[in-house]
N, CA and C atoms as an extended XYZ file, in Angstrom:
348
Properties=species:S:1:pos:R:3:atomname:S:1:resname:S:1:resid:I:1 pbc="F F F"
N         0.845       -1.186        0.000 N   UNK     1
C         0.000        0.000        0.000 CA  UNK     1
C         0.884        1.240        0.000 C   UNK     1
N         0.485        2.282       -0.851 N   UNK     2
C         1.243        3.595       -0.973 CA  UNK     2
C         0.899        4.543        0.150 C   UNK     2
N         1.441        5.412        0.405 N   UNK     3
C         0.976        6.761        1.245 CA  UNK     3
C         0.662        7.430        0.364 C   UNK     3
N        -0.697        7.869        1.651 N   UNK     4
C        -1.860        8.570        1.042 CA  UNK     4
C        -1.033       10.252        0.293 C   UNK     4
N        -1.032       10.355       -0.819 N   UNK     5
C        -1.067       11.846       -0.798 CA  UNK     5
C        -1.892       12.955       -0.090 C   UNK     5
N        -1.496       14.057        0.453 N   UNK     6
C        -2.157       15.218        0.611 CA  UNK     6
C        -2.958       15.490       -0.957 C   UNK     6
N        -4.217       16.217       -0.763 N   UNK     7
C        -5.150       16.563       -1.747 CA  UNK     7
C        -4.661       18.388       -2.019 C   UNK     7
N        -4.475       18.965       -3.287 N   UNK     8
C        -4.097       20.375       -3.220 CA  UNK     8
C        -5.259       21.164       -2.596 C   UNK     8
N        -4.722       21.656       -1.873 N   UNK     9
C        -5.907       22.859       -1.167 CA  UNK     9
C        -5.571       24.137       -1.386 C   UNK     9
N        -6.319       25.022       -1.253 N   UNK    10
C        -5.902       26.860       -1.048 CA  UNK    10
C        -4.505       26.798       -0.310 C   UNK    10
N        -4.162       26.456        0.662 N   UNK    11
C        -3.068       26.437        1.037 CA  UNK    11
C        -2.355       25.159        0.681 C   UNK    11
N        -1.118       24.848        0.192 N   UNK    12
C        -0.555       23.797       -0.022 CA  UNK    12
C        -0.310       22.781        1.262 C   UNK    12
N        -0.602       21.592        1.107 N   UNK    13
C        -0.722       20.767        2.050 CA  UNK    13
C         1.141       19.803        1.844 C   UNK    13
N         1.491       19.915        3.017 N   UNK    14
C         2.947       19.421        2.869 CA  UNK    14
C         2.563       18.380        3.936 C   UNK    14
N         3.169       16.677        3.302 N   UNK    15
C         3.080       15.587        4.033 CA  UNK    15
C         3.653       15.432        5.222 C   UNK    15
N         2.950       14.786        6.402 N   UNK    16
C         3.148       15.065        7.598 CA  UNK    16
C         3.627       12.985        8.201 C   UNK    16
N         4.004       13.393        9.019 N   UNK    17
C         4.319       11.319        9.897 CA  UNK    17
C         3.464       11.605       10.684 C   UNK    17
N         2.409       11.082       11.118 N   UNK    18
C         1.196       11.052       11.918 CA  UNK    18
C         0.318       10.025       11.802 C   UNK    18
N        -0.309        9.560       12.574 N   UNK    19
C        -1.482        8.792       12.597 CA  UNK    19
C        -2.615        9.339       12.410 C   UNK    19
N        -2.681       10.572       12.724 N   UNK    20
C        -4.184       11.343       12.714 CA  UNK    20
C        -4.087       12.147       11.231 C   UNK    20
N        -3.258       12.420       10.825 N   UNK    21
C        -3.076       13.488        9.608 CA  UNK    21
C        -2.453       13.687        8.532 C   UNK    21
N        -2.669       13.570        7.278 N   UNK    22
C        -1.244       13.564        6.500 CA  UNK    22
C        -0.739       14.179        5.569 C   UNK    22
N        -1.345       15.763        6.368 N   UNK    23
C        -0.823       17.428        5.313 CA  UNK    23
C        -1.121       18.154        6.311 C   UNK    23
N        -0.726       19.122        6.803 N   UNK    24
C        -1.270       20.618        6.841 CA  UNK    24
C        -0.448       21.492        6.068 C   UNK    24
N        -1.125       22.304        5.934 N   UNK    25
C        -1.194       23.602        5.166 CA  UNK    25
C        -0.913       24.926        6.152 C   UNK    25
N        -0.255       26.093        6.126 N   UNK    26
C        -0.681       27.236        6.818 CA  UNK    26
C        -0.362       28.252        5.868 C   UNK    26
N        -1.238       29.196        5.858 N   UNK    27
C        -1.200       30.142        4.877 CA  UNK    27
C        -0.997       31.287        5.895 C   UNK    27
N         0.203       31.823        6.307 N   UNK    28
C        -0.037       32.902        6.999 CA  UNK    28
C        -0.231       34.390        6.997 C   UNK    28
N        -0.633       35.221        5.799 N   UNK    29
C        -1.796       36.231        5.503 CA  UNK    29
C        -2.730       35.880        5.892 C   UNK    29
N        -3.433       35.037        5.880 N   UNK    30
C        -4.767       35.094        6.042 CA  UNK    30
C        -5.028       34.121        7.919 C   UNK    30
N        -3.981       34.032        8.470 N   UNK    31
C        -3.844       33.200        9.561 CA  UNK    31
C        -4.652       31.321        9.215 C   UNK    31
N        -4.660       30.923        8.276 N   UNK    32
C        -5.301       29.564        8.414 CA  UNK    32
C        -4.795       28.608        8.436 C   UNK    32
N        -5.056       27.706        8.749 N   UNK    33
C        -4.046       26.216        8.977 CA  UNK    33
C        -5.136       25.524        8.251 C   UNK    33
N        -4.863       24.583        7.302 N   UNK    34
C        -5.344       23.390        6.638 CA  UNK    34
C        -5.162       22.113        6.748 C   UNK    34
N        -6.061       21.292        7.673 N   UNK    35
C        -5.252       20.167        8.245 CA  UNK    35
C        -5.651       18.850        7.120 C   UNK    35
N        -5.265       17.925        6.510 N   UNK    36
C        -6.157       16.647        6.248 CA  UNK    36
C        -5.867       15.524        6.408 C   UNK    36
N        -7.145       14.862        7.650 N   UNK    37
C        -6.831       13.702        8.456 CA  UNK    37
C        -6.561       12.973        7.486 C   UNK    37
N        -6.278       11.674        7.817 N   UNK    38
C        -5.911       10.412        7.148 CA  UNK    38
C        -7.348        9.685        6.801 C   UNK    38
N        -8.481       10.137        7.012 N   UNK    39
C        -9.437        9.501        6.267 CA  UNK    39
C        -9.998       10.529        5.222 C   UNK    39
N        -9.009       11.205        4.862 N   UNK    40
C        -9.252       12.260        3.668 CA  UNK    40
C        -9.743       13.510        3.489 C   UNK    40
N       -10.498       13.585        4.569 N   UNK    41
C       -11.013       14.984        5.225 CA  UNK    41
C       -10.127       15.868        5.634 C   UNK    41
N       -10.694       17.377        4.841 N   UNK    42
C        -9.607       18.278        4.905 CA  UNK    42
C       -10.713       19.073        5.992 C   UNK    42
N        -9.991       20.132        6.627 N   UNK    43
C       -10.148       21.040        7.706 CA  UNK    43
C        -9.603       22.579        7.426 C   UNK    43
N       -10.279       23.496        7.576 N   UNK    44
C        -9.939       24.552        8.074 CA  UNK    44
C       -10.010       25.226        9.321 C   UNK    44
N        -9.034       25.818        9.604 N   UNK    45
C        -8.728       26.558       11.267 CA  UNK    45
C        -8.204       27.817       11.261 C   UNK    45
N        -9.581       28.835       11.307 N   UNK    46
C        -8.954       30.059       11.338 CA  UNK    46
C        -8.510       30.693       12.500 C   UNK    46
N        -7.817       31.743       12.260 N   UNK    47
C        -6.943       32.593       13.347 CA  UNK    47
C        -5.756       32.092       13.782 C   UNK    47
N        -5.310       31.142       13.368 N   UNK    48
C        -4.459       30.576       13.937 CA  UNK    48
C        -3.142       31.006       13.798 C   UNK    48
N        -2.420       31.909       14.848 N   UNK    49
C        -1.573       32.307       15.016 CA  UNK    49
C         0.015       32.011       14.459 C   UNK    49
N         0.772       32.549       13.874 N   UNK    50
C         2.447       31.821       13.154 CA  UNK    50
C         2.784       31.119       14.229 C   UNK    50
N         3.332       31.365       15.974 N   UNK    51
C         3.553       30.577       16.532 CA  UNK    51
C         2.903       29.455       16.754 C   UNK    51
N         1.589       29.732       16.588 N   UNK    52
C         0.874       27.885       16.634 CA  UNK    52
C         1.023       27.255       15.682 C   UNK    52
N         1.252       27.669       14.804 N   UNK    53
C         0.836       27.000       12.919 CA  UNK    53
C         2.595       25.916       13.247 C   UNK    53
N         3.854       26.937       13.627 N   UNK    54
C         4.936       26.814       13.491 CA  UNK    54
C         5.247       25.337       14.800 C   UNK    54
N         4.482       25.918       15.821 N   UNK    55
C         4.692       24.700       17.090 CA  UNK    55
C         4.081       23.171       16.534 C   UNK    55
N         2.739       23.600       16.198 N   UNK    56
C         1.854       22.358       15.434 CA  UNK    56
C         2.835       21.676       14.587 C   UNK    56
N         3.685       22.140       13.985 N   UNK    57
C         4.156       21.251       12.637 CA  UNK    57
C         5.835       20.751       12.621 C   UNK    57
N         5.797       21.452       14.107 N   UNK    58
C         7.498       20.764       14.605 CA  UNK    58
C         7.105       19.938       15.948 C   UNK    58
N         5.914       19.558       16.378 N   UNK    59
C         5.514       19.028       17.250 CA  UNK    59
C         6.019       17.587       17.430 C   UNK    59
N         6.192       17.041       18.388 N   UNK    60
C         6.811       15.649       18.439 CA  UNK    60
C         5.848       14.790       17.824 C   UNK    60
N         4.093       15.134       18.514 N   UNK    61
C         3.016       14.500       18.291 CA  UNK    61
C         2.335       15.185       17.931 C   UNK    61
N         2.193       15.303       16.005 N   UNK    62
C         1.141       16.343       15.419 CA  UNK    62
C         0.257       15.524       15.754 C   UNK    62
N        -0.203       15.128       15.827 N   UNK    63
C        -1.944       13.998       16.718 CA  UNK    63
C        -2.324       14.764       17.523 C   UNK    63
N        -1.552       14.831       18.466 N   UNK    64
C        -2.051       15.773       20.003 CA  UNK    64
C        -2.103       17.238       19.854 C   UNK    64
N        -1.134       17.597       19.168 N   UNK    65
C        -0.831       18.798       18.821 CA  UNK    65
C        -1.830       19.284       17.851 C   UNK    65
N        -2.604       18.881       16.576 N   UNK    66
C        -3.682       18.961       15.957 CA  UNK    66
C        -4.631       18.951       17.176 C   UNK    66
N        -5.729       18.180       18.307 N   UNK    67
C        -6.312       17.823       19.209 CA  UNK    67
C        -6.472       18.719       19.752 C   UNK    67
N        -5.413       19.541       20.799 N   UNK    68
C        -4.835       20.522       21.317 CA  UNK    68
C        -5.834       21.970       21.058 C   UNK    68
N        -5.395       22.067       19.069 N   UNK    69
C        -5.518       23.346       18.491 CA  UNK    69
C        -6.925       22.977       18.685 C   UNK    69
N        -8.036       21.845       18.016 N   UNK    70
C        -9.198       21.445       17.992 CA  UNK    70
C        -9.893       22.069       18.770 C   UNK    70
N        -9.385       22.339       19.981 N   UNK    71
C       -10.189       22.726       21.176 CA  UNK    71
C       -10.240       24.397       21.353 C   UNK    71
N        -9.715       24.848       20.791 N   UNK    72
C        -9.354       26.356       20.972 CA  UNK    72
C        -9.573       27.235       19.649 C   UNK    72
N        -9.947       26.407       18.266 N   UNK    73
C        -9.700       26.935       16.977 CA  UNK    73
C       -10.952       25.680       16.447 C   UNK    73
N       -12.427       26.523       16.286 N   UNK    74
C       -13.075       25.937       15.141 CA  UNK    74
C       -12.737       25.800       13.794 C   UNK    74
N       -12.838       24.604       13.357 N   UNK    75
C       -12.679       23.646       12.206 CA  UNK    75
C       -14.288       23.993       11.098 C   UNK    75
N       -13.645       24.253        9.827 N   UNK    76
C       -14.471       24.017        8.962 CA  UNK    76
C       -14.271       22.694        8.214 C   UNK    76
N       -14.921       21.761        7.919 N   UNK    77
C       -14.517       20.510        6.682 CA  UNK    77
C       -15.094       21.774        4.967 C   UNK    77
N       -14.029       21.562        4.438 N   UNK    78
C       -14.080       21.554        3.016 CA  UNK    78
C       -13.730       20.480        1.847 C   UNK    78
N       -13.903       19.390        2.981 N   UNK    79
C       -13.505       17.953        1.459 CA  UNK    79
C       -15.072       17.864        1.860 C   UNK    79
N       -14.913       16.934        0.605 N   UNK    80
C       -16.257       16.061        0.518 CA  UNK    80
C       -16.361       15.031       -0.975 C   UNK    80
N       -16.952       13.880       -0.843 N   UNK    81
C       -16.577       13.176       -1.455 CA  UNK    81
C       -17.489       13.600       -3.155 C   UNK    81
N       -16.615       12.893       -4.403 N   UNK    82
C       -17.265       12.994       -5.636 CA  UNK    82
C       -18.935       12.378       -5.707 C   UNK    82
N       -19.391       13.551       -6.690 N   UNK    83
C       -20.351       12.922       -6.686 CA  UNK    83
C       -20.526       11.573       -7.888 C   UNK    83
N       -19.483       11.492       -8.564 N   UNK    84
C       -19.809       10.571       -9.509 CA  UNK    84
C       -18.972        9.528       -8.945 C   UNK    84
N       -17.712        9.524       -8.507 N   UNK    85
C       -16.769        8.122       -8.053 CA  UNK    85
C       -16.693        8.182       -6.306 C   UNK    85
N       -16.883        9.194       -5.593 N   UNK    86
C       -16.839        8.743       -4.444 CA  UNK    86
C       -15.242        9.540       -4.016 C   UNK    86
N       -14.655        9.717       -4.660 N   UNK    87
C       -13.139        9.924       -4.276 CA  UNK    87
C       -13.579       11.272       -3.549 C   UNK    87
N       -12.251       11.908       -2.551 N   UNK    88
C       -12.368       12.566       -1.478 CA  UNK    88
C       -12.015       14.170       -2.251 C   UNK    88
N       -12.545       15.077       -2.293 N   UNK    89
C       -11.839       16.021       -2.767 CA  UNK    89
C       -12.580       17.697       -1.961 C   UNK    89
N       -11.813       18.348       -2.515 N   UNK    90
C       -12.052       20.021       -1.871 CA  UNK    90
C       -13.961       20.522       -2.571 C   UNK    90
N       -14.702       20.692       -1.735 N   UNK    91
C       -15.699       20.656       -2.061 CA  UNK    91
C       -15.987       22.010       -3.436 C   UNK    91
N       -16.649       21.882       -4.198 N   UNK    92
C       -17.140       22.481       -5.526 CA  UNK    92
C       -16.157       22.213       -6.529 C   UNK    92
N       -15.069       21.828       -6.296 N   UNK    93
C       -13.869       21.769       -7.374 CA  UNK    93
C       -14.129       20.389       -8.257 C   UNK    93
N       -13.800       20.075       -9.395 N   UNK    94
C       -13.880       19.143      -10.021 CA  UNK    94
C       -12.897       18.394       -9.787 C   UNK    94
N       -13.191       17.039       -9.517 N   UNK    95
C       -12.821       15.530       -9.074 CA  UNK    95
C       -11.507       15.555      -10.114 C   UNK    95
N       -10.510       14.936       -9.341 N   UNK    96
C        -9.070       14.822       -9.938 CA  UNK    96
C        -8.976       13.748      -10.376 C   UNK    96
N        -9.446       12.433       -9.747 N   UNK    97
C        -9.347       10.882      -10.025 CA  UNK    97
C       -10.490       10.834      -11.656 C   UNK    97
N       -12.252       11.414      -11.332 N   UNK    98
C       -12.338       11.247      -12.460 CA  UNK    98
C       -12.410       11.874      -13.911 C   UNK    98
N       -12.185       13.411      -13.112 N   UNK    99
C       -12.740       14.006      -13.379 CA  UNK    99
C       -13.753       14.707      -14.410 C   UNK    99
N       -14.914       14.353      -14.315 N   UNK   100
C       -16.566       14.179      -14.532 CA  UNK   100
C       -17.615       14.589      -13.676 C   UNK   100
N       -17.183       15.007      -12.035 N   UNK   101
C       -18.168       15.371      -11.357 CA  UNK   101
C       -17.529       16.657      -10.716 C   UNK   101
N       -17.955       17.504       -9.654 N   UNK   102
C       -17.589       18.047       -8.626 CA  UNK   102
C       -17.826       17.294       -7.052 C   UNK   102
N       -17.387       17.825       -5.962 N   UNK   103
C       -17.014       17.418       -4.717 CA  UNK   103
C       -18.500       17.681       -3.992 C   UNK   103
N       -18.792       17.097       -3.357 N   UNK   104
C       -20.149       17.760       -2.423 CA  UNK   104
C       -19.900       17.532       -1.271 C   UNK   104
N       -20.884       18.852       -0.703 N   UNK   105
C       -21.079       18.977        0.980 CA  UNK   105
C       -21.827       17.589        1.574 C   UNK   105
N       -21.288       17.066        2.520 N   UNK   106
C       -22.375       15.722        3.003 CA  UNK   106
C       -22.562       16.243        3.990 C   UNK   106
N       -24.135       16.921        4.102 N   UNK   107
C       -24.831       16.729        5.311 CA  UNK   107
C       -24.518       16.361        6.875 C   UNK   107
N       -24.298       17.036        8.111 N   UNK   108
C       -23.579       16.272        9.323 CA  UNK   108
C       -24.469       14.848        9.304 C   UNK   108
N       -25.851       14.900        9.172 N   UNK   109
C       -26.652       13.865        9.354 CA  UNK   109
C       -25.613       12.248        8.543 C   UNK   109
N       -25.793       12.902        7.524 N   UNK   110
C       -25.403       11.845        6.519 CA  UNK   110
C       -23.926       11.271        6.932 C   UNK   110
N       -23.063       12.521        7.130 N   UNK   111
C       -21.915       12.197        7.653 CA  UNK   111
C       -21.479       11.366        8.259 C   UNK   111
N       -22.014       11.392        9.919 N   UNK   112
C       -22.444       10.483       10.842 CA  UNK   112
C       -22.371        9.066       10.865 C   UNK   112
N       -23.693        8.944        9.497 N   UNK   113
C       -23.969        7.068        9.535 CA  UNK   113
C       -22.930        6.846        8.811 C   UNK   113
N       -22.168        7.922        7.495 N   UNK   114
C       -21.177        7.453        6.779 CA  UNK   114
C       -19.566        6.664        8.287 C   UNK   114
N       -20.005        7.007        9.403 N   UNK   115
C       -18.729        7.093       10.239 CA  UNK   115
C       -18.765        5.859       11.410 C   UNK   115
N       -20.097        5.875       11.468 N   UNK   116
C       -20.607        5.003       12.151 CA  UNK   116
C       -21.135        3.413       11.980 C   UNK   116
């Protein structure tokens, strides 16, 4: 099995060693951090300060250190899966694997049973 690539986001996602994650991004004009877990889901975290963006990503344990920020810095999801193949991508953008569809918002509802 290969490692997962990071998906391109607004901010470039640079591959991370983690169990929980395997890109963030920080764009610092605009203060945001772009995280995307390892089940493909990307994240946004605004305000997030250069010293946090900078601690987060030299962290011993970006796991905890992602967790950490979680609690102090609301998360937007902007992946969402294709609507024609399913593959994981930045929501409205057209699908890279087939590309034939765009990305859609899934519902928290829907989300959920997808997790559960």
């Amino acid at each position: 099995m290969t490692d997962p690539t990071p998906i391109v986001a607004v901010e470039p996602l640079h591959p991370v060693t983690s169990s929980a994650c395997i890109g963030i991004g920080y764009d610092d004009r605009t203060k945001r951090l772009a995280v995307q877990y390892v089940s493909g889901h990307i994240y946004y975290y605004a305000d997030v300060q250069d010293k946090e963006a900078a601690d987060l990503i030299t962290a011993e344990s970006i796991g905890k250190a992602v967790n950490a920020l979680r609690k102090t810095h609301a998360g937007q999801r902007v992946s969402g899966p294709c609507f024609a193949c399913g593959a994981e991508g930045l929501i409205g953008h057209r699908c890279a694997d087939c590309g034939c569809a765009t990305h859609r918002e899934v519902p928290r509802k829907e989300r959920h049973a997808e997790e559960g």
